[in-house]
C-alpha positions in Angstrom: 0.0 0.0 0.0 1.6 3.2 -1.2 0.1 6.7 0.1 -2.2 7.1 -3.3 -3.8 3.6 -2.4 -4.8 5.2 1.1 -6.2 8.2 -0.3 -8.5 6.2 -2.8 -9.2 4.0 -0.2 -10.2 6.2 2.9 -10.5 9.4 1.3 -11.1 11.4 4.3 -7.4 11.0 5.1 -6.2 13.3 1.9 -8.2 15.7 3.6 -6.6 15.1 6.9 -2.8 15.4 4.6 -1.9 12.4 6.3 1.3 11.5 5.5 2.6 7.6 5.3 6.2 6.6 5.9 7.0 2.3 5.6 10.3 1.5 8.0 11.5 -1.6 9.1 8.3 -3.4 10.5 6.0 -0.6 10.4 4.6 2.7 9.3 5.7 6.2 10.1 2.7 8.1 10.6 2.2 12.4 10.4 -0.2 14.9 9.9 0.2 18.7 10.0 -1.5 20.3 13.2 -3.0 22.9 10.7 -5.9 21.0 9.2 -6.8 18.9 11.8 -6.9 21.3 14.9 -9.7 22.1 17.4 -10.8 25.7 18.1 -8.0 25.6 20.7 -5.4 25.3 18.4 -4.5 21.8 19.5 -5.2 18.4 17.6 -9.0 17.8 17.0 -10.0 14.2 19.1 -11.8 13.3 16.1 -8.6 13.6 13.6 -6.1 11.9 16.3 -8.4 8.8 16.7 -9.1 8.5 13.0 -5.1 8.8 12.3 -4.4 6.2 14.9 -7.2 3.7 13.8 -6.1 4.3 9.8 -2.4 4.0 11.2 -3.3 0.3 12.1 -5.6 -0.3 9.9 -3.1 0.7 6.6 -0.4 -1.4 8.6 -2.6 -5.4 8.9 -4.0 -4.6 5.0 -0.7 -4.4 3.8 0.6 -7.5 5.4 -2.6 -9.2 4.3 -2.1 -8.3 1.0 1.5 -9.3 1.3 1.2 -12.7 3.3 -2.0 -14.0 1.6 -3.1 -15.1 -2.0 -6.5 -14.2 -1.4 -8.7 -10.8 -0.8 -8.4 -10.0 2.5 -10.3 -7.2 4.5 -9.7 -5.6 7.9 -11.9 -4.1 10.2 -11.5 -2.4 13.6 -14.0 -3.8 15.7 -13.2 -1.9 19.3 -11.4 1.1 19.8 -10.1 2.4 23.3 -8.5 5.4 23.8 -6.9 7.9 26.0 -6.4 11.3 25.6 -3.4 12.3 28.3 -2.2 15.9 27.2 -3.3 18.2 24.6 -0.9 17.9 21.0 0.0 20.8 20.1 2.4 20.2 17.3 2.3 18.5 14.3 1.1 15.0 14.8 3.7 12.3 14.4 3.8 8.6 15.3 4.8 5.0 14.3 3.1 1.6 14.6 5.0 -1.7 14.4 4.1 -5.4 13.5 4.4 -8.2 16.2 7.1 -10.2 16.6 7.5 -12.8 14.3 5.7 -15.5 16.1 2.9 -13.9 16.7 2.8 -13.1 12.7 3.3 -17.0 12.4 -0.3 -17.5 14.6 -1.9 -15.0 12.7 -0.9 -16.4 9.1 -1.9 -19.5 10.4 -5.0 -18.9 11.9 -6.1 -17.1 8.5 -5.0 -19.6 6.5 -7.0 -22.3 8.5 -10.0 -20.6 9.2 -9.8 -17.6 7.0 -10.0 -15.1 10.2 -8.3 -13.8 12.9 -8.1 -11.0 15.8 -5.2 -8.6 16.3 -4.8 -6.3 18.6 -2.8 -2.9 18.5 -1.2 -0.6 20.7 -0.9 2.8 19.2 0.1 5.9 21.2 1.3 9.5 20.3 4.7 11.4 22.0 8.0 9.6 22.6 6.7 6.1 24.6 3.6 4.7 25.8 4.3 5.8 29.3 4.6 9.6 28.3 2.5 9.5 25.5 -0.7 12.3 24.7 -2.6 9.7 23.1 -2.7 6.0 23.7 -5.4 3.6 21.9 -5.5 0.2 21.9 -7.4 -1.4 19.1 -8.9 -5.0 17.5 -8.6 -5.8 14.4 -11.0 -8.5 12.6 -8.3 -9.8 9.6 -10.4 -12.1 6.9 -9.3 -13.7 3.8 -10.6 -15.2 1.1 -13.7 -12.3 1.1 -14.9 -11.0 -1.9 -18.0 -9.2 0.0 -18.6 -7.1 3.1 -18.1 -8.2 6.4 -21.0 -8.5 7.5 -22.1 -10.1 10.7 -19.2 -13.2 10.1 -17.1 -11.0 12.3 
């Protein structure tokens, strides 16, 4: 998934100028404070939990599409989150893949049953400890779809 495929896809983040970075495991994650600040000049809730849940989101379709031959979809299903401090700068953050056995249980587990739950921990500042923002989140990951989700979940 390249940062075109995410605009076509969820258009609202174009409009949000979220910016995409892929690193080793992951995605770097940023959007400029300007478009998607409150009426106190700090970062809108609204934008912050849509950036983290696209964030995970854009990082289990792209291993899905990478790691299975079939259509895959994925689908938050609950989303927690904490807001700690106010940000007040342009909004920047990464999210990772689990470790490699953990990716094993999941491959596995969609290749048997074509479905699986992830979940992810997402936060915003320099460690989950310190962070603004944390969020944890769970994923629904199914293969093999070629329709909505629907109520399979």
């Amino acid at each position: 998934m390249n940062q075109q495929d995410l605009y076509d896809k969820i258009p609202l983040t174009a409009a949000m100028q979220l910016q995409m970075q892929w690193v080793a495991g992951g995605l770097r994650m940023s959007a400029p404070l300007a478009v998607n600040s409150n009426d106190k000049g700090t970062a809108f809730a609204g934008s912050l939990s849509s950036l983290l849940q696209v964030a995970g989101w854009a990082l289990w379709q792209d291993w899905c599409e990478r790691t299975l031959p079939r259509p895959s979809q994925v689908l938050a299903v609950n989303f927690e989150i904490r807001y700690r401090q106010p940000v007040s700068e342009d909004i920047e953050f990464e999210v990772f893949l689990p470790e490699a056995q953990e990716l094993t249980r999941i491959e596995d587990a969609l290749r048997r049953h074509q479905k699986a739950r992830v979940q992810q921990e997402l936060w915003i500042g320099s460690d989950p400890e310190h962070a603004q923002v944390t969020a944890r989140i769970d994923y629904a990951l199914r293969c093999g779809l070629k329709t909505s989700l629907g109520s399979a979940l």
